[in-house]
C-alpha positions as CSV (number, residue, x, y, z in Angstrom):
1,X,0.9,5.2,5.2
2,X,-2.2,3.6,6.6
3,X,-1.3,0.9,8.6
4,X,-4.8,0.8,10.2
5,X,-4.3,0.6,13.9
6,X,-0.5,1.2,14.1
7,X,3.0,-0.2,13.8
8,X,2.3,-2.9,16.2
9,X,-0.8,-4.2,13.9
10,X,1.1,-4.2,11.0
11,X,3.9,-6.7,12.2
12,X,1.5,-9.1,13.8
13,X,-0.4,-9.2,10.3
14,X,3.4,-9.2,8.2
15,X,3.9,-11.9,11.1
16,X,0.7,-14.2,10.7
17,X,0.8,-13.1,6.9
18,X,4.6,-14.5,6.7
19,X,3.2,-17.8,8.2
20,X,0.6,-17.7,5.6
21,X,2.7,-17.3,2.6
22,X,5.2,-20.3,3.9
23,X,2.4,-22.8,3.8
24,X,0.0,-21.4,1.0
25,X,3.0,-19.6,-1.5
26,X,4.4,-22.2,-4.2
27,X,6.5,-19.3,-6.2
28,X,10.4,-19.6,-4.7
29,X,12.8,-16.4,-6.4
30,X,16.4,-17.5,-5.5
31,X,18.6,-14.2,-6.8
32,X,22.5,-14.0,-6.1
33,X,22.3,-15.6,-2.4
34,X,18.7,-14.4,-1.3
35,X,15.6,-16.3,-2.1
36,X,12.0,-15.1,-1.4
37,X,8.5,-16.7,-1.5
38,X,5.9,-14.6,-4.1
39,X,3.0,-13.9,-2.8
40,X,-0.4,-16.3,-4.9
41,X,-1.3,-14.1,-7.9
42,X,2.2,-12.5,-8.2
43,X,3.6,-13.8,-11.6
44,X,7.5,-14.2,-12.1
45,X,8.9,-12.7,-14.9
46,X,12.0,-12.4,-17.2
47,X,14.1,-9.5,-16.0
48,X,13.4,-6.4,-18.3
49,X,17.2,-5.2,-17.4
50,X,20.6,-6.8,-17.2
51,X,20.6,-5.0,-13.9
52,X,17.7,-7.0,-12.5
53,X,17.8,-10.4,-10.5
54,X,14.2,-11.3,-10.9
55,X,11.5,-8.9,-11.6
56,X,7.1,-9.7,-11.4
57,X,4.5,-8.5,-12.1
58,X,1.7,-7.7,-8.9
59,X,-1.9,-8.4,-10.4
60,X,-4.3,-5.3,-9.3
61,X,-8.0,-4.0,-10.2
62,X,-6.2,-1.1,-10.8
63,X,-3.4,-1.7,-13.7
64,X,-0.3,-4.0,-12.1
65,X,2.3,-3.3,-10.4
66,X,5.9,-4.4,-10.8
67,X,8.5,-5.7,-7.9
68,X,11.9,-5.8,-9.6
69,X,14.9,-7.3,-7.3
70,X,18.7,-5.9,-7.5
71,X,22.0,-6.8,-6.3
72,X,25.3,-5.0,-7.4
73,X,27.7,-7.6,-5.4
74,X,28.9,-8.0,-1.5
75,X,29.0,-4.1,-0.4
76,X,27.7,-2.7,-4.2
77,X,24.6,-0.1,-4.4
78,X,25.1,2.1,-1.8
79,X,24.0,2.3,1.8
80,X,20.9,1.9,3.0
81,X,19.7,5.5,3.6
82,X,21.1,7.0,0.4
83,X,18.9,4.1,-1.3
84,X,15.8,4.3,0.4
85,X,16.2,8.7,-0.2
86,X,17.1,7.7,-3.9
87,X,13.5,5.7,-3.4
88,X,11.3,8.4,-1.6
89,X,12.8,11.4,-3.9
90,X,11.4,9.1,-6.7
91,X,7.7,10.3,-5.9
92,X,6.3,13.4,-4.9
93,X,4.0,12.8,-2.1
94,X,0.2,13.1,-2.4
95,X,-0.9,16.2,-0.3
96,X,-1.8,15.1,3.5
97,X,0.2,12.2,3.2
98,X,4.1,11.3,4.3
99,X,6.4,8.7,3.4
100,X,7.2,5.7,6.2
101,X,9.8,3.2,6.9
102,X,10.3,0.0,8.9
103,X,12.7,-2.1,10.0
104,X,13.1,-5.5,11.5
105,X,15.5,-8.5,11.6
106,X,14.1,-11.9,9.7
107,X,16.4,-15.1,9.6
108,X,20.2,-13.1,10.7
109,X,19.2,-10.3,7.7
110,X,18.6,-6.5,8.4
111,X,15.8,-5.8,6.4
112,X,14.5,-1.7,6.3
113,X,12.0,-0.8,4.0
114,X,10.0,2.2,2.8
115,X,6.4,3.3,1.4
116,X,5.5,6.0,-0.2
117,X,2.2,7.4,-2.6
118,X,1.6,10.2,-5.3
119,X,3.3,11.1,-8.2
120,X,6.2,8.9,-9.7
121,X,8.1,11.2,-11.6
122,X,9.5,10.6,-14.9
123,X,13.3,9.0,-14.7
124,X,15.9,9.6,-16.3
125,X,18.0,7.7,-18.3
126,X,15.6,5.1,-18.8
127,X,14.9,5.2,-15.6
128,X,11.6,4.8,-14.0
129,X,8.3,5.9,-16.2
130,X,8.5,8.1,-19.8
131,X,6.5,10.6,-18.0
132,X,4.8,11.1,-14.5
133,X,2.5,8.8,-13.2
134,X,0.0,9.9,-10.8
135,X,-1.5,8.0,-8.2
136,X,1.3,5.8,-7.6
137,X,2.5,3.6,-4.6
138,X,6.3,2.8,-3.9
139,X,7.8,0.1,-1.8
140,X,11.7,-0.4,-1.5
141,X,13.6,-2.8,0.8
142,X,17.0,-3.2,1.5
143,X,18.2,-6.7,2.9
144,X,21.4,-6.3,4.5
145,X,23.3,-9.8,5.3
146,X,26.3,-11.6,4.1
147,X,26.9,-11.4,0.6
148,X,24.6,-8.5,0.5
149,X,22.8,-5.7,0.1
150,X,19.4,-6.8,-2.3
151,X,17.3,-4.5,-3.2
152,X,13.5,-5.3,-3.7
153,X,11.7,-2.3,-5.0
154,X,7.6,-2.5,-5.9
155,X,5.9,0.4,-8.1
156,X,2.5,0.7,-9.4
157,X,-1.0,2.4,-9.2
158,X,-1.9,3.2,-5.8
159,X,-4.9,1.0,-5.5
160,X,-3.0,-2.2,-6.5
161,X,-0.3,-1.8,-4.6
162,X,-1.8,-0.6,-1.3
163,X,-4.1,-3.4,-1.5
164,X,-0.9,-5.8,-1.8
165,X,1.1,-4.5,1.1
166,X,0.1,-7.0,3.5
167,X,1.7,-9.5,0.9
168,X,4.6,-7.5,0.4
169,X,5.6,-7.3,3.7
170,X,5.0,-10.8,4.1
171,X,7.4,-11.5,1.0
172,X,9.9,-9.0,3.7
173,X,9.2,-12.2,6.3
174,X,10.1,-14.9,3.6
175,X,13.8,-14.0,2.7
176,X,16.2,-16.1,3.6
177,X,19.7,-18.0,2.2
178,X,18.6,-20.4,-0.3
């Protein structure tokens, strides 16, 4: 991951970014006890799954992205490191680079996320893309808190969505009870 400068950079610019987006972002998601501000240029769509709270699309140069949210009831999904594994596993890393993860608390909820670029390999079961896509980007969150887990995961070309990280960890800052 290039955070450009280190951990410490990033969460000051997720921090002033977050500050930002409070003021400046006029998209609200409320999903099953969690809301979250969209970042400007992020457009909400209909879920493409029953198993989806809220799902949009990330605008990019490059082809957009999609951020889909999920939420299988108090306790449901899993636990947090089998989900963000699940997540990595789903790409094959680009040569020279490795996957990274944060953590950090925002309004009483746990939220740990990942990152990861280079191939995202074909799902199964409807799962994921019909066949490989290289140059790819991966972000996943899980929001631990009461009534929880959620589960915001963002995929897309590499170029899009590294040049929307800064907004997606900002989106991280938003979350909150509605």
């Amino acid at each position: 991951m290039r955070m450009r400068g280190g951990w410490a950079w990033a969460l000051a610019v997720a921090v002033m970014s977050a500050a930002w987006a409070r003021s400046g972002w006029t998209d609200t998601v409320k999903a099953q006890g969690l809301a979250f501000d969209l970042p400007d240029g992020w457009v909400q769509q209909a879920p493409s799954s029953g198993m989806r709270l809220a799902q949009a699309a990330i605008p990019g140069e490059a082809g957009a992205g999609e951020l889909a949210v999920f939420h299988f009831g108090p306790g449901g999904g899993g636990g947090v490191e089998a989900n963000l594994e699940r997540w990595l596993g789903q790409v094959e890393p680009a040569p020279g680079t490795k996957p990274s993860r944060a953590q950090f608390d925002v309004g009483g909820l746990q939220v740990t996320w990942v990152e990861t670029a280079g191939t995202l390999k074909a799902g199964m079961m409807g799962m994921g893309p019909a066949k490989a896509q290289p140059g790819s980007r991966l972000f996943g969150a899980v929001i631990e808190g009461p009534g929880g887990p959620w589960f915001i995961k963002a995929t897309g070309p590499d170029a899009t969505l590294s040049a929307a990280q800064d907004d997606f960890i900002a989106l991280l800052h938003t979350v909150r009870a509605p």
